[in-house]
Structure formats: C-alpha cells, structure tokens
TIVO-308418 format. One record per residue (C-alpha): z, y, x; residue in three letters. Coordinates in pm, 1 decimal, padded with zeros to 6 digits, m for minus. Example, Ala and Ser with C-alpha at 12.3 -4.5 7.8 and 13.67 -1.06 7.14 Angstrom:
<torvex up="00780.0" north="m00450.0" east="01230.0" resn="ALA"/>
<torvex up="00714.0" north="m00106.0" east="01367.0" resn="SER"/>
***
This chain:
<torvex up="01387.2" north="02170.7" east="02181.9" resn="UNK"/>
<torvex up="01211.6" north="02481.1" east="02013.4" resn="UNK"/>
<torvex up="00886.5" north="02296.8" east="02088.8" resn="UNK"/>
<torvex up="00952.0" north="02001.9" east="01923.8" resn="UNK"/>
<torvex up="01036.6" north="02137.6" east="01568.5" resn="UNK"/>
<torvex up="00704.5" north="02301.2" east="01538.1" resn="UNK"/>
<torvex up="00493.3" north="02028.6" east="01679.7" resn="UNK"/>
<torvex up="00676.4" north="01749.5" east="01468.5" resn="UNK"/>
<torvex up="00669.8" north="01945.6" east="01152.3" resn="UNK"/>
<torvex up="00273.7" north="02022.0" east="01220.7" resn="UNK"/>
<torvex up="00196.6" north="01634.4" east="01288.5" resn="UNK"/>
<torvex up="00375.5" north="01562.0" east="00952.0" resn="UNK"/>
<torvex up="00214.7" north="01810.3" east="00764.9" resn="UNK"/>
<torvex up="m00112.2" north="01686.7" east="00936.7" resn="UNK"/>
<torvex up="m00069.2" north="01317.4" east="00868.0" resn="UNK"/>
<torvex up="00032.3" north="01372.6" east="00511.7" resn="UNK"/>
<torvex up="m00279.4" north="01601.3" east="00460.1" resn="UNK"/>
<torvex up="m00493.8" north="01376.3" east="00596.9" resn="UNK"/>
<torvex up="m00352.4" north="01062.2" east="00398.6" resn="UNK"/>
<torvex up="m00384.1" north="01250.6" east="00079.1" resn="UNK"/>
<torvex up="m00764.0" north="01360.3" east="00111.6" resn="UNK"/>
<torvex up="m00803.0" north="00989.8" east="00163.9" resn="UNK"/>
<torvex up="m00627.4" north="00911.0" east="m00123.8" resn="UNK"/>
<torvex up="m00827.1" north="01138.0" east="m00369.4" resn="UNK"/>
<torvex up="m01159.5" north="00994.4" east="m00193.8" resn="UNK"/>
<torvex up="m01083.4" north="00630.9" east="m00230.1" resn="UNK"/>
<torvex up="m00995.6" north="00745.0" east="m00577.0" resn="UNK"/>
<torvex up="m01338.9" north="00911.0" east="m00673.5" resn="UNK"/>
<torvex up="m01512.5" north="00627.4" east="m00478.5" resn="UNK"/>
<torvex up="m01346.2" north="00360.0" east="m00672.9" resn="UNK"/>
<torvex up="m01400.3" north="00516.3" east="m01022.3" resn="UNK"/>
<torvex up="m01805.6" north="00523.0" east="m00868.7" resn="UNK"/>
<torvex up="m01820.7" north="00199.0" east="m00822.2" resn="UNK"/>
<torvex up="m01617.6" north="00146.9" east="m01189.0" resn="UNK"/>
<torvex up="m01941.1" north="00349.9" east="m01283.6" resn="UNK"/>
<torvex up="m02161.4" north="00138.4" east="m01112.9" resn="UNK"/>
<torvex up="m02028.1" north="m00233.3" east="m01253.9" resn="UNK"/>
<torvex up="m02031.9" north="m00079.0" east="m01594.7" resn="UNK"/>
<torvex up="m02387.5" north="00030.2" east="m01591.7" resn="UNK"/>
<torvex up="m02449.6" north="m00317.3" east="m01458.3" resn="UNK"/>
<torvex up="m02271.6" north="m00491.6" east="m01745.9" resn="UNK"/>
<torvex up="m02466.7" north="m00252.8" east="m02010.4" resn="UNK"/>
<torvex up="m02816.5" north="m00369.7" east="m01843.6" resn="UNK"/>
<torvex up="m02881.4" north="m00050.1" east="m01671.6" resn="UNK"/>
<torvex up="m02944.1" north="m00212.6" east="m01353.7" resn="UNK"/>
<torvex up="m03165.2" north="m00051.7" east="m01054.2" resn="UNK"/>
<torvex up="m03244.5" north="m00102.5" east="m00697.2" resn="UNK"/>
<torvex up="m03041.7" north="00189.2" east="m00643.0" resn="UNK"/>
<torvex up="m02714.1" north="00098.7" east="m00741.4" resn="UNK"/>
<torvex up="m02773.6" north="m00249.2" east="m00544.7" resn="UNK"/>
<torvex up="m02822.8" north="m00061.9" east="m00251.6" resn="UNK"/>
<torvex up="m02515.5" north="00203.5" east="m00317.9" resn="UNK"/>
<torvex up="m02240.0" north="m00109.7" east="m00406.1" resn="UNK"/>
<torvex up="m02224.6" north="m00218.5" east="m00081.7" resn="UNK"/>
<torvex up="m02205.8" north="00150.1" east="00069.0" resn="UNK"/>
<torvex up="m01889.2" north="00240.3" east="m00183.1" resn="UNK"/>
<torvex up="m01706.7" north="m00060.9" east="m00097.3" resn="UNK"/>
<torvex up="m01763.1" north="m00029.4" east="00303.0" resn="UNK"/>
<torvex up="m01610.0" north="00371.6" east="00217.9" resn="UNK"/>
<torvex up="m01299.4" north="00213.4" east="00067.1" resn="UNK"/>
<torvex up="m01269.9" north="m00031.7" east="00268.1" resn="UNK"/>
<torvex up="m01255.6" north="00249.1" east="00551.5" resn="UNK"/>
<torvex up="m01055.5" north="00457.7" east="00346.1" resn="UNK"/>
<torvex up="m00766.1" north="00156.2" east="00272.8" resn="UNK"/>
<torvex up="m00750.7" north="00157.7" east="00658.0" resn="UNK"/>
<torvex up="m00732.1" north="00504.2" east="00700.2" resn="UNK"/>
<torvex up="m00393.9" north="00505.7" east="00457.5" resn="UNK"/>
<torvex up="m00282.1" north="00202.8" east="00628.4" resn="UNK"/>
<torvex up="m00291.9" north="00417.2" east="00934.6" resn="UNK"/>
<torvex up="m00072.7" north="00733.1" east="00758.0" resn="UNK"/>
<torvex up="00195.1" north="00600.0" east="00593.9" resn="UNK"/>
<torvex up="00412.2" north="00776.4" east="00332.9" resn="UNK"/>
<torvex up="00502.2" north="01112.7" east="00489.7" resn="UNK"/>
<torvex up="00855.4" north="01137.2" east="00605.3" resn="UNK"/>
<torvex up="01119.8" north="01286.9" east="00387.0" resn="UNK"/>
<torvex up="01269.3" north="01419.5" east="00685.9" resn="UNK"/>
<torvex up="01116.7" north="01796.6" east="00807.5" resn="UNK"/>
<torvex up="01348.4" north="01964.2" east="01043.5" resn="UNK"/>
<torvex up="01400.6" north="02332.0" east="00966.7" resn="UNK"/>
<torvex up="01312.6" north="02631.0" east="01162.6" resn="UNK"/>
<torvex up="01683.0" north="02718.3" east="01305.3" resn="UNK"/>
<torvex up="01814.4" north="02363.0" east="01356.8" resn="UNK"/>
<torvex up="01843.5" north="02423.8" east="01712.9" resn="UNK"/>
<torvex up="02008.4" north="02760.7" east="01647.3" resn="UNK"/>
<torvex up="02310.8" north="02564.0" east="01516.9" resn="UNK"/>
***
C-alpha cells in the first residue's frame, strides 16, 4: 500500500499538469488564429498567414485531443499517512 499513495498522487499531479499546459497552449493558439482572421478581415492578407491557418488549427486540433485524453483532475488525492490509520 505505501507504494500506491505516492505513485497515484504523482500520476494525478502529472495528468493535471500536463492537461493544463495544454490548456494555456490551445488558448494562445486560438487567440493567434483570432489574430490571424482579423488581419484577414482588415485586408492585411499575406501568403504567410495562408500558410500558418492551417498549421494553428492542426495544433488545436491536437491539443482538443490531448485534453480529451486528461480529463478534469480528480478531487480525490490520498494523503501521506492514510495507510498509517
């Protein structure tokens, strides 16, 4: 049992880490591609931003998964002495 605790808090802790620097990614990478259809809309159009588009949506895309994957961390973290008890 003392093996347990640490490994299933760590995986927790992991998994919610994880799901949260995907979170603030497909956050930045959505407001870049916010960026992106408003320059289009104003005229500023380029070659560039046709060929970054498709790149930012195949990064969320990847990033949607990768949340999909983690779901929201569990409220339940077992504490250090539990097995003491």
């Amino acid at each position: 049992m003392p093996a347990y605790r640490p490994a299933f808090n760590d995986a927790a802790a992991g998994a919610y880490h994880d799901r949260q620097k995907a979170e603030r990614s497909l956050k930045e990478d959505e407001s870049r591609i916010a960026n992106i259809l408003t320059a289009i809309e104003g005229g500023r159009y380029t070659v560039s931003m046709k060929n970054k588009l498709p790149e930012l949506e195949g990064e969320t895309a990847r990033l949607e998964a990768v949340i999909a994957d983690y779901p929201e961390p569990p409220v339940l973290r077992l504490h250090p002495s539990l097995p003491a008890r």
